[in-house]
BAFI-3210 file (N, C-alpha, C; in Angstrom, 3 decimals, decimal comma, padded with zeros to 6 digits):
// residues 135
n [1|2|3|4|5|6|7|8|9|10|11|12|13|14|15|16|17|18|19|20|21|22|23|24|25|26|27|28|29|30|31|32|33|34|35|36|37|38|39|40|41|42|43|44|45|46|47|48|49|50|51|52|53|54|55|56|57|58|59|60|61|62|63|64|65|66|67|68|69|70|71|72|73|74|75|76|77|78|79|80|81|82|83|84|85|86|87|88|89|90|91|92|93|94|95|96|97|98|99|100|101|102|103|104|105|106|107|108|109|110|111|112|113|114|115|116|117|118|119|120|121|122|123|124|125|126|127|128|129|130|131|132|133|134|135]
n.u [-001,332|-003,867|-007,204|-010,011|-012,969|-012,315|-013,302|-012,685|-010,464|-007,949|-005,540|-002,889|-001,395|001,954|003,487|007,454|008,969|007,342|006,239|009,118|009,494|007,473|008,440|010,157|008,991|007,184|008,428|009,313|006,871|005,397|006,068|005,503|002,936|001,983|003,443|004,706|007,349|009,088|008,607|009,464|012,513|012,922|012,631|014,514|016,731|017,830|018,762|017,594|015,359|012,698|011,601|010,886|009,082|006,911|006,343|005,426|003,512|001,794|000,887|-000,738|-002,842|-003,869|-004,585|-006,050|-008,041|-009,068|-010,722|-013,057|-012,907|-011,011|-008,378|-008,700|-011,936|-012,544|-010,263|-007,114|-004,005|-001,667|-003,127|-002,515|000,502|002,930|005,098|007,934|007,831|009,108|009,767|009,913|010,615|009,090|006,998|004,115|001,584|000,757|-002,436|-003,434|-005,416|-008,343|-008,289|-007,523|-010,259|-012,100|-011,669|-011,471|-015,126|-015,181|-014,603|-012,085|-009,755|-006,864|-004,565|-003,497|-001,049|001,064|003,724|005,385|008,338|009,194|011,834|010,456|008,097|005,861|004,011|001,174|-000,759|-003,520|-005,587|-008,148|-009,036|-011,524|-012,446|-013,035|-014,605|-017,684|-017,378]
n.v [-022,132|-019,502|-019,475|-018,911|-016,237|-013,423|-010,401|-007,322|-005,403|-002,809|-000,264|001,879|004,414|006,222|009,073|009,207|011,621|013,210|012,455|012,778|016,091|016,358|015,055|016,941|019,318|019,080|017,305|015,914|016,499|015,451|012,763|011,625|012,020|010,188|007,854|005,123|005,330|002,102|002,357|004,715|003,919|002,064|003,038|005,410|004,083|003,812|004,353|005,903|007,588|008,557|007,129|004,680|005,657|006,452|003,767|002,654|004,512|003,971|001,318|002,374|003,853|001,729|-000,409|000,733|001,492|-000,886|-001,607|000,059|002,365|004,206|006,061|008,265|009,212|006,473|005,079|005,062|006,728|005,503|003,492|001,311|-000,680|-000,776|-004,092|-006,146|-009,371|-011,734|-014,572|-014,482|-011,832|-010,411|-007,565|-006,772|-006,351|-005,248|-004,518|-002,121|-000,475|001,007|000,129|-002,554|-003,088|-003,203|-004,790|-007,165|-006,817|-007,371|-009,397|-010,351|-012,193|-012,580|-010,027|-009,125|-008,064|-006,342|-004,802|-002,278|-000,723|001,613|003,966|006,291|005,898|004,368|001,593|-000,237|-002,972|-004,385|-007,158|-008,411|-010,536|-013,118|-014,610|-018,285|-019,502|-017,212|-016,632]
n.w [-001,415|-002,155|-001,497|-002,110|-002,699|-004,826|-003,665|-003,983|-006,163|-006,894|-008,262|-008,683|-010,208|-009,590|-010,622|-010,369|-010,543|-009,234|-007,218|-005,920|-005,863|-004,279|-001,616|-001,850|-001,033|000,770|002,666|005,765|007,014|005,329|004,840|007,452|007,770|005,869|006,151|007,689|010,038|009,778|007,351|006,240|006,854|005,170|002,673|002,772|002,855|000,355|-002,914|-004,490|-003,090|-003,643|-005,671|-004,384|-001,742|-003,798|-004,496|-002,128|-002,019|-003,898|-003,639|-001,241|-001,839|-004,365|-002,252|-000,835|-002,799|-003,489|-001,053|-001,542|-001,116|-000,360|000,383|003,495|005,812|006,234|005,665|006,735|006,165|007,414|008,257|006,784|006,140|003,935|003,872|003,559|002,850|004,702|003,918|001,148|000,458|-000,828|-001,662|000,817|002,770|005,744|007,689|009,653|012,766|011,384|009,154|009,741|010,689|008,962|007,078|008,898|009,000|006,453|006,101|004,508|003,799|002,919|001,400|-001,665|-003,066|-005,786|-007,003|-009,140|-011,067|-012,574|-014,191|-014,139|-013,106|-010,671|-010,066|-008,829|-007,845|-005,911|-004,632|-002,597|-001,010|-000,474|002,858|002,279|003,537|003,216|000,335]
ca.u [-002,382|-004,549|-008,420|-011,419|-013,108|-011,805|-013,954|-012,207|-009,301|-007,513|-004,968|-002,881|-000,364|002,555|004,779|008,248|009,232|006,033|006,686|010,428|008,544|006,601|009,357|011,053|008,303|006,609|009,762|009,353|005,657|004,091|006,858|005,086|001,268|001,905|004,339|005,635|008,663|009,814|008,928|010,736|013,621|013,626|012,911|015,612|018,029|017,684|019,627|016,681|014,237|011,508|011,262|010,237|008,247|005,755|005,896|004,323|001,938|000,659|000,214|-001,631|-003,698|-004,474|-005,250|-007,538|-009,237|-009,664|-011,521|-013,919|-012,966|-010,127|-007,798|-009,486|-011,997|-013,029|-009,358|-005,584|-002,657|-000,667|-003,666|-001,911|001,587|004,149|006,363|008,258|006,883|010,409|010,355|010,421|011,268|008,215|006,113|002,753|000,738|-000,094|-003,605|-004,202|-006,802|-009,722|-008,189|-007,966|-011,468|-013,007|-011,172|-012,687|-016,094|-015,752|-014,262|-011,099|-008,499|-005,638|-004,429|-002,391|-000,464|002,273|004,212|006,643|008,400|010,327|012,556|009,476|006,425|005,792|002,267|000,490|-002,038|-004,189|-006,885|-009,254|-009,285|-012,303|-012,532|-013,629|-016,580|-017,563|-018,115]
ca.v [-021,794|-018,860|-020,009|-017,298|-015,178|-012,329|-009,288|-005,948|-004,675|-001,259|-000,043|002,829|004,451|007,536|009,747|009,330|012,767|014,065|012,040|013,721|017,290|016,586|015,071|018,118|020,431|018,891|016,573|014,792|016,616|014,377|011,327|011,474|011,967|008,906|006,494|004,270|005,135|001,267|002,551|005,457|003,983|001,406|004,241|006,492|003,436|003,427|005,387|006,598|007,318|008,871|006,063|003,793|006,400|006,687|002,570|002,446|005,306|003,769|000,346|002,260|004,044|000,724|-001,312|001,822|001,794|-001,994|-001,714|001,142|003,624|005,329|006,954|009,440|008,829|004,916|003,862|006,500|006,200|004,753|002,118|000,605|-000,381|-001,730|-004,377|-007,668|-010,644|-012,368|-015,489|-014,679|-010,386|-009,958|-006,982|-007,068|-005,433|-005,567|-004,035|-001,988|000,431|001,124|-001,065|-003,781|-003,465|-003,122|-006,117|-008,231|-006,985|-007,453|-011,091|-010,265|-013,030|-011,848|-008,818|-009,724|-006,964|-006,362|-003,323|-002,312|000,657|002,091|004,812|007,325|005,250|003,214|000,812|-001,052|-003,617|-004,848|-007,768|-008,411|-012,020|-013,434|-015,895|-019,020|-019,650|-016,217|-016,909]
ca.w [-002,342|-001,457|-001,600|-001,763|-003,691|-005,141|-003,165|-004,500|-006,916|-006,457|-009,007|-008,706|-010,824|-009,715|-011,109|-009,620|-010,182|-008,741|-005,127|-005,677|-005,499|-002,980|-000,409|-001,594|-000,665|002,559|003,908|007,060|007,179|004,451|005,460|008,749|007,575|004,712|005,857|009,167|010,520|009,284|005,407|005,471|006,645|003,959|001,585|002,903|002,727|-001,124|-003,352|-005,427|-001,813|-004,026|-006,013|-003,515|-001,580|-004,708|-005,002|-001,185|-001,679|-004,894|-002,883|-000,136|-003,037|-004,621|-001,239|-000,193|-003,790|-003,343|-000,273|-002,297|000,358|-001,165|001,559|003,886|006,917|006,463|005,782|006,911|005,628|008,027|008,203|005,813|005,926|003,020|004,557|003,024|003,089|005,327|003,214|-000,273|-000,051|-001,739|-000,790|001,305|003,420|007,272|008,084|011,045|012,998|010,656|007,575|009,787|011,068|007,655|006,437|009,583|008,528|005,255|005,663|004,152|004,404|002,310|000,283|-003,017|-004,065|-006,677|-007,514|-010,043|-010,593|-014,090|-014,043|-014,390|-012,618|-009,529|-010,478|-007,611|-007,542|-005,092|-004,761|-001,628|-001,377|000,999|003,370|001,432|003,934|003,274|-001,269]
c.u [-003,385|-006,266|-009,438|-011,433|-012,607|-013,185|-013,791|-010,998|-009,093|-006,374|-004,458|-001,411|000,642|003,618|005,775|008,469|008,502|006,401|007,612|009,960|008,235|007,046|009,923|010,604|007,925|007,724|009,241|007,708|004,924|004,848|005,681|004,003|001,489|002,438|004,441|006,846|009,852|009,385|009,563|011,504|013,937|013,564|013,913|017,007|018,343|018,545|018,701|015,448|012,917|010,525|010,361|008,861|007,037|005,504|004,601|003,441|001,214|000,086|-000,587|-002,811|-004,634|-004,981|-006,515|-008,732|-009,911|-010,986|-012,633|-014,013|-012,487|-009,520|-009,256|-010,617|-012,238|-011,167|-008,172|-004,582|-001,433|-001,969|-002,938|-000,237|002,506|004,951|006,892|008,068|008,930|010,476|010,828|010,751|010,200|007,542|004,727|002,735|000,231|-001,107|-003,859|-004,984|-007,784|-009,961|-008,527|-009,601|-012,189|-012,745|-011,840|-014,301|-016,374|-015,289|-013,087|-009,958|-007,681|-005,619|-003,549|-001,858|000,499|002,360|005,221|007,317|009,549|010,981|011,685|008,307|006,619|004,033|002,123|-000,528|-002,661|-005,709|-007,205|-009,120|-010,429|-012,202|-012,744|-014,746|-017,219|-018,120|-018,732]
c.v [-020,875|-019,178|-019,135|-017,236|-014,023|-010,628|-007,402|-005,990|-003,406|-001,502|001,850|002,920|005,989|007,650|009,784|010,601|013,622|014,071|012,841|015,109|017,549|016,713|016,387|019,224|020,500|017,982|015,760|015,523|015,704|013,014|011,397|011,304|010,705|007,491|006,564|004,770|003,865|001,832|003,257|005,179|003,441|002,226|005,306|005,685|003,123|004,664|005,983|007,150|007,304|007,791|004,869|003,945|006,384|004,737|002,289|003,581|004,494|001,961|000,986|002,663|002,998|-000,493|-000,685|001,296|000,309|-002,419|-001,127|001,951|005,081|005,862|007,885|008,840|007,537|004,214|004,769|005,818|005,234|003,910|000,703|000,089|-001,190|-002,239|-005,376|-008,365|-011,513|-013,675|-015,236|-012,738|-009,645|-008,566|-007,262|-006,366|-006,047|-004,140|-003,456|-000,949|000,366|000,674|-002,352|-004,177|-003,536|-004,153|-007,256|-008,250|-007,523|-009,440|-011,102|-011,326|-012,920|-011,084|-009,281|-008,426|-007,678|-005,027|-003,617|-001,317|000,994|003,006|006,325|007,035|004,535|002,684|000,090|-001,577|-004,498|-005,958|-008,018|-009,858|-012,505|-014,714|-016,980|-019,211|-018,663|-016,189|-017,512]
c.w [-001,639|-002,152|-001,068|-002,707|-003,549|-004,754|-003,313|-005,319|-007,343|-007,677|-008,834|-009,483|-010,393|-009,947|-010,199|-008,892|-009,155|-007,041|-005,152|-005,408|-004,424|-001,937|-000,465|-000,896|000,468|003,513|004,567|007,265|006,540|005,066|006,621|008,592|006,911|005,174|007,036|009,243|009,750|007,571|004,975|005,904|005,525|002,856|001,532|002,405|001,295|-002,054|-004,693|-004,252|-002,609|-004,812|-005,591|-002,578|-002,826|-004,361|-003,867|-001,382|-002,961|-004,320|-001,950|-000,962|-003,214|-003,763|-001,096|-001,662|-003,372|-002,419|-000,480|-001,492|-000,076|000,553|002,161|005,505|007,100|006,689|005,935|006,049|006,063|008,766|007,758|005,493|004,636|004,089|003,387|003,103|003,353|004,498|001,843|-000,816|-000,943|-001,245|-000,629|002,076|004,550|007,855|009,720|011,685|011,899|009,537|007,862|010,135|010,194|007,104|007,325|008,803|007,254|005,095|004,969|004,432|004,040|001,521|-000,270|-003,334|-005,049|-007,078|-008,168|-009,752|-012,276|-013,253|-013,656|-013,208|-011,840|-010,027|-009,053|-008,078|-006,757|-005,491|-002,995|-001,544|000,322|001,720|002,586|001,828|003,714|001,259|-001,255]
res [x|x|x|x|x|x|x|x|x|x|x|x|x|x|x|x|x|x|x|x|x|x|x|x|x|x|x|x|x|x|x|x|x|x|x|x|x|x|x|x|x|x|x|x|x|x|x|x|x|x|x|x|x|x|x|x|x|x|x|x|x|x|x|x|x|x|x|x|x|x|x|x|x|x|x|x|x|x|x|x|x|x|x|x|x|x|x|x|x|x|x|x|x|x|x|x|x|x|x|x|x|x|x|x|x|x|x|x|x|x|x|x|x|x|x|x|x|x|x|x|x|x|x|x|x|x|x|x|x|x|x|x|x|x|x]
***
């Protein structure tokens, strides 16, 4: 049972095709600015990559918005990483350099995501959840 208050919620929504574009245009330049090494492999190992690619940028999107930062100098991109959560395959998020230090300050004790993804759209959403001593 996760126990806190709820301290931010981020929401982000992108076009598949759009990510498809993009990899097509910048490649391993944006892969490299956006994503871990471990995301694009699991995104390369997919037989849709772009697909997946949009699902983690719209989780890093909607973690960043959560925090009210938004990508850029308070919080990077590869602050932020998509992984699996090893028991149940779920995805989540491990915090580090200037995400994780904003999350100490802020008292942060877990991030909730959930992502989807249609044929068209990858969705993300993020909550903040605080310490309990901390509400």
């Amino acid at each position: 049972m996760i126990r806190g208050c709820v301290i931010g919620a981020g929401i982000d929504l992108v076009e598949n095709e759009r990510m498809a574009q993009t990899l097509q245009r910048w490649g391993v330049r944006f892969k490299d600015r956006v994503f871990l090494p471990a995301e694009q492999a699991y995104c390369d190992a997919k037989a849709f990559p772009s697909n997946h690619y949009a699902g983690r940028f719209a989780v890093k999107e909607a973690v960043s918005k959560a925090f009210g930062t938004g990508v850029g100098p308070q919080i990077g991109w590869c602050d932020i990483e998509v992984i699996r959560n090893p028991e149940t395959g779920a995805p989540s998020v491990r915090l580090t350099g200037k995400a994780q230090a904003l999350s100490d300050q802020l008292g942060v004790a877990t991030v909730l995501i959930s992502l989807s993804h249609t044929h068209n759209y990858a969705i993300a959403h993020a909550l903040l959840i605080a310490k309990p001593e901390t509400c």
